[in-house]
N, C-alpha and C positions, 0 to 999 in steps of 0.2 A: 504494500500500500504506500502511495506518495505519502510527503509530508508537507505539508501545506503551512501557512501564514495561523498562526494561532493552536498550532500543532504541539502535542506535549511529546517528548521523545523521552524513550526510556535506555538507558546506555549502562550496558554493563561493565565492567572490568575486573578481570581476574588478575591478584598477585601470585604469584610461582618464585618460589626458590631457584636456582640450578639447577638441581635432581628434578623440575616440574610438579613440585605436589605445591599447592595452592597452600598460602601461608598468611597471615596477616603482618601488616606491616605495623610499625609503632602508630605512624600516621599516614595518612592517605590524605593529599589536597587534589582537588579535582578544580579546575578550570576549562570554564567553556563560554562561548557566544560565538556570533557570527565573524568570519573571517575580516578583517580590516574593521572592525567593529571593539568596543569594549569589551572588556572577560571578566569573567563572575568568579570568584572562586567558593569553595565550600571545602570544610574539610571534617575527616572524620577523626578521632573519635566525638571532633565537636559541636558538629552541625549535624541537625536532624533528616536535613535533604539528601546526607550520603548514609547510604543503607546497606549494613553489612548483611548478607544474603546468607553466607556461611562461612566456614575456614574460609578466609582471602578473596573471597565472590563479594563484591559490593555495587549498587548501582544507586543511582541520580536519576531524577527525572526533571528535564530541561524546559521549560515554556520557550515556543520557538516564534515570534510574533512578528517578524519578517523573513519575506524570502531573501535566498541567497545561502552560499554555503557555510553550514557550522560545524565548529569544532568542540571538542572535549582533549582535556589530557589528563591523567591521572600520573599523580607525582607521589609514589610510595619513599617513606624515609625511614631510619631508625633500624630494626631487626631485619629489613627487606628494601632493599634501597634497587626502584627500575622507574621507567618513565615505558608510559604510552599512548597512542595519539590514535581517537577515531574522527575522520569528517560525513557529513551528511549535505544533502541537496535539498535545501527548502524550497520546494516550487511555486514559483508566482501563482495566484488565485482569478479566475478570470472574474471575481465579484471583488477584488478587491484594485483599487489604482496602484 
């Protein structure tokens, strides 16, 4: 399904060790918004908006209220130190200008 102007995205992110087994990290900052646009950050254990899912599975849910392409990046520190980047395609609405 597109995602459209007023769109809520749900973005997961998994931490992994080395060996691959999903681990929590001390902390988790998640930053996101639209590309050449301001970035929101949230982070966990402190913010309610990043959701730990289980061992090292956490997700965000992003309000995305213009088109144009967005980003997230999840910045684990502390016991599990990785970065990762997902982008998405907001697509223009033909009901909206």
């Amino acid at each position: 399904m597109a995602n459209y102007p007023g769109a809520r995205k749900r973005v997961t992110f998994t931490c992994t060790d080395l060996a691959g087994t999903a681990t929590d990290p001390t902390a988790l900052a998640i930053e996101y918004g639209p590309l050449g646009g301001t970035a929101t950050t949230k982070s966990w254990p402190t913010d309610d908006a990043v959701v730990k899912d289980s061992a090292g599975v956490f997700h965000i849910d992003i309000d995305c209220p213009t088109a144009g392409t967005w980003a997230a990046r999840a910045i684990a520190t502390g016991a599990l130190v990785a970065v990762t980047e997902i982008q998405w395609p907001v697509s223009r609405s033909a009901f909206t200008s």
